[in-house]
C-alpha positions in Angstrom: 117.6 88.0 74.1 117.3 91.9 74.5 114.7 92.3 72.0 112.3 89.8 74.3 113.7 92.0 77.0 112.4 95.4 75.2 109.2 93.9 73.9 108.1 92.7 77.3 108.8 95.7 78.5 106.5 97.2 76.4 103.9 95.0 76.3 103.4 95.4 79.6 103.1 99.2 79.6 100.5 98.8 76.4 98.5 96.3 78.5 98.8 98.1 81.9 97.1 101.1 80.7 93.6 99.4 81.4 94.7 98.4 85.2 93.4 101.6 86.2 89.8 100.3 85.8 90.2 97.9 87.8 90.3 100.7 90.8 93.2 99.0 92.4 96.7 99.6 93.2 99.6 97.7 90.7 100.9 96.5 94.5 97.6 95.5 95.5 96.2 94.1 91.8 99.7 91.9 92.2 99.5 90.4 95.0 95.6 89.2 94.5 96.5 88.1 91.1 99.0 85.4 93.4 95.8 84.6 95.3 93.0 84.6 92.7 94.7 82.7 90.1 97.8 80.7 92.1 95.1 79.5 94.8 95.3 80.2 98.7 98.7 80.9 100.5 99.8 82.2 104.2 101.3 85.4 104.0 105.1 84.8 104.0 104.5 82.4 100.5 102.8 85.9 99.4 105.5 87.9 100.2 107.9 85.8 98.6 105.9 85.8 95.4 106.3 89.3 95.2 109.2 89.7 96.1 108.4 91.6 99.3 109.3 91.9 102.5 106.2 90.3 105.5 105.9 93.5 107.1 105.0 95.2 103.7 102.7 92.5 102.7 100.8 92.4 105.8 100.2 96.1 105.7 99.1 95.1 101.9 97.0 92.5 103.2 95.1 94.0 105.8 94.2 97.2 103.6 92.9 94.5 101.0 90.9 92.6 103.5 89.3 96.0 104.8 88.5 96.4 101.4 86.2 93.0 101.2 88.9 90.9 98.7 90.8 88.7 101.1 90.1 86.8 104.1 92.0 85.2 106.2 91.1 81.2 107.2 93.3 79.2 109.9 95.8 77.0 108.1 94.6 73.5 108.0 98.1 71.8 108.8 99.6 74.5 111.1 97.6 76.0 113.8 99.9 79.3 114.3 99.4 80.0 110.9 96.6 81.3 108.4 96.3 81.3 104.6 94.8 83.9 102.7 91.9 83.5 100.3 90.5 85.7 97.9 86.8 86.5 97.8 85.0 86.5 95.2 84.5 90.3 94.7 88.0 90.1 94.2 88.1 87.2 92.0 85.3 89.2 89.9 87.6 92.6 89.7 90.5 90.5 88.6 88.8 88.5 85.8 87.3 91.5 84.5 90.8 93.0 84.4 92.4 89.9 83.0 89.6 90.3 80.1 90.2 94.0 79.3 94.2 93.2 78.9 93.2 90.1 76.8 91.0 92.5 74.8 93.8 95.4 74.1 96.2 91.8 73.6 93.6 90.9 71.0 93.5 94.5 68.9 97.2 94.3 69.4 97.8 91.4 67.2 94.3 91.6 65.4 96.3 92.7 62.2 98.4 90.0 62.1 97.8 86.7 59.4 96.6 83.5 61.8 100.3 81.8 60.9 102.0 85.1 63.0 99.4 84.7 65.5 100.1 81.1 66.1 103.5 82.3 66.2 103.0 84.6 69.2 101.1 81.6 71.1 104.1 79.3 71.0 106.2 81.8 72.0 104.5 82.5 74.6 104.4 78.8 75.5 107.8 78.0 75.2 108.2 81.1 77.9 106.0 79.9 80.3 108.1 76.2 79.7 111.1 78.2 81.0 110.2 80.3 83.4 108.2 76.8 85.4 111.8 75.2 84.8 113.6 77.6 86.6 110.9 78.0 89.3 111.3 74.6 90.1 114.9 74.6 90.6 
């Protein structure tokens, strides 16, 4: 499993190269990818996600909502709570980042015969089978 290991590893620094455009932080584009793709959650389910501490994340939080890309609703079920929603000028900065990653995935593995490319999809599948295994346990 070391070479999945290495290639992921470098994957991500190939693909991470573009992040810049985004004109975002890495901490900040992570924890709004939780919220624009994963949906709403309150702050301590966004900490946990990434694997920060509350503290941190509501510094992170309140720089991004002075930026205009979360806001903050009252929790529907719990009145001393709030969840945190992205906006959509956030949703629209992520997407377009999602796309330029896709697009450097694409050149990438643009040489590669449609078989290996297939290949790469499953593999990729299987992953994400694993890692929603172990997430639920």
């Amino acid at each position: 499993m070391s070479s999945i290991h290495s290639a992921a590893i470098h994957l991500l620094r190939r693909v991470r190269v573009v992040d810049e455009e985004m004109g975002i932080t890495p901490a900040r584009a992570s924890a709004l990818s939780v919220l624009v793709f994963g949906g709403p959650c309150t702050l301590t389910e966004l900490a946990r996600a990434e694997q920060v501490t509350t503290a941190t994340m509501s510094r992170l939080v309140s720089a991004l909502e002075e930026e205009g890309l979360v806001r903050r609703e009252p929790h529907e079920a719990d009145a001393r709570a709030v969840r945190l929603h992205a906006t959509a000028k956030a949703r629209r900065i992520l997407e377009r980042g999602r796309a330029r990653r896709e697009q450097v995935l694409d050149e990438l593995f643009a040489h590669l015969p449609a078989r290996d490319r297939a290949t790469v999809d499953r593999a990729a599948a299987i992953i994400e089978e694993c890692l929603a295994v172990t997430s639920a346990s």
